[in-house]
Steps between C-alpha positions, in 0.01 A plus 500: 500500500678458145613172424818624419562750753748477770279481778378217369867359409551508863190362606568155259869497632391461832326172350805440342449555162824504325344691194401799717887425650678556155273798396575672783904457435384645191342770646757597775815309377693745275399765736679331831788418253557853394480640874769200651709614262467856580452467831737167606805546251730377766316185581487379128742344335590284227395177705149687624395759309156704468273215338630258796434737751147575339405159440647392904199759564241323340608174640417655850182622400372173339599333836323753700163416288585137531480571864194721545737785588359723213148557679591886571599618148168584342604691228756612244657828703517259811691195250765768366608606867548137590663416228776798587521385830613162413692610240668755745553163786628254227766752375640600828500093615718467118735777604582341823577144308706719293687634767473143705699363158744775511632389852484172365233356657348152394104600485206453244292813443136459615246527193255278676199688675604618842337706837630787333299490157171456694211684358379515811779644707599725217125661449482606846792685455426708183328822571446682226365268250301766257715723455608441129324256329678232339422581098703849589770357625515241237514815191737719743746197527468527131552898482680550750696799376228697348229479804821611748568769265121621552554561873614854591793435751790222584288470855198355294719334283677290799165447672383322166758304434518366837130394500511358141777267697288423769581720772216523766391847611660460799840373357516803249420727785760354712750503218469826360441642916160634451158443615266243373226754467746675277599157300130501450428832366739479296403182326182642494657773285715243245172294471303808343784584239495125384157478492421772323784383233418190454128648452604701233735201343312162559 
């Protein structure tokens, strides 16, 4: 295993070393930055914006190695997915402070590890771990517009975008009223149209 890799990143987090900590936020940081603020627009704001919300993440995941939680992400594919996930749990707990403030309501917003960032609890739940590895969606984030404007139809298009956000299968399917076997072939489709691009381009 490299030295540098991210595999073993993860591996000398979960002994909490707090170099392999900051090059991961490296790593993944700009990335989760760029999708909260494509993705959770309405939950930002001036007070929290996408660096907060990134960095909220990150506090979550140190905790979970602090607490042995990490033990089923073995790799980088697996890290990326969890990483969504909490980003996906800590922006809908911000949006209900926000709307908790609205009414007026005299709370503090959790940013302390809770139940709900659990590696743990959260792994079991995500099923489709390999289906786009993590250094793809990292350049697509960046090229967004070009790689969508390689896909053939707005169906593709909307299936993309919705995984690059961090839609499961079975939340695209149920969104967009198809079957997951569809969802699937179709990904299956995007994937070889970005791979073969970013074969000829990287």
């Amino acid at each position: 295993m490299e030295a540098e890799s991210v595999s073993c990143w993860i591996n000398q987090l979960k002994e909490g070393n707090q170099h392999a900590a900051r090059r991961l936020w490296e790593r993944y940081g700009g990335a989760l930055q760029r999708l909260a603020k494509s993705r959770y627009r309405g939950v930002l704001n001036a007070v929290f914006d996408e660096q907060d919300l990134a960095q909220s993440v990150f506090v979550a995941l140190w905790k979970n190695a602090e607490e042995g939680r990490l033990e089923e992400i073995q790799d980088r594919t697996e890290l990326w997915w969890l990483l969504l996930e909490i980003t996906r749990r800590r922006a809908l707990s911000r949006l209900e402070f926000n709307r908790a403030q609205k009414r007026g309501a005299n709370i503090t917003p959790d940013v302390s590890n809770s139940s709900d960032d659990s590696a743990i609890d959260i792994f079991s739940q995500l099923s489709d771990l390999r289906e786009l590895p993590p250094e793809m969606v990292v350049i697509l984030s960046d090229e967004h517009d070009r790689f969508m404007s390689l896909l053939p139809d707005d169906m593709l298009r909307n299936i993309a975008s919705q995984k690059l956000e961090g839609y499961s299968v079975s939340e695209i399917a149920v969104r967009l009223n198809l079957s997951t076997r569809t969802v699937i072939r179709k990904l299956n489709l995007i994937r070889e149209h970005w791979v073969h691009e970013m074969g000829a381009s990287y």
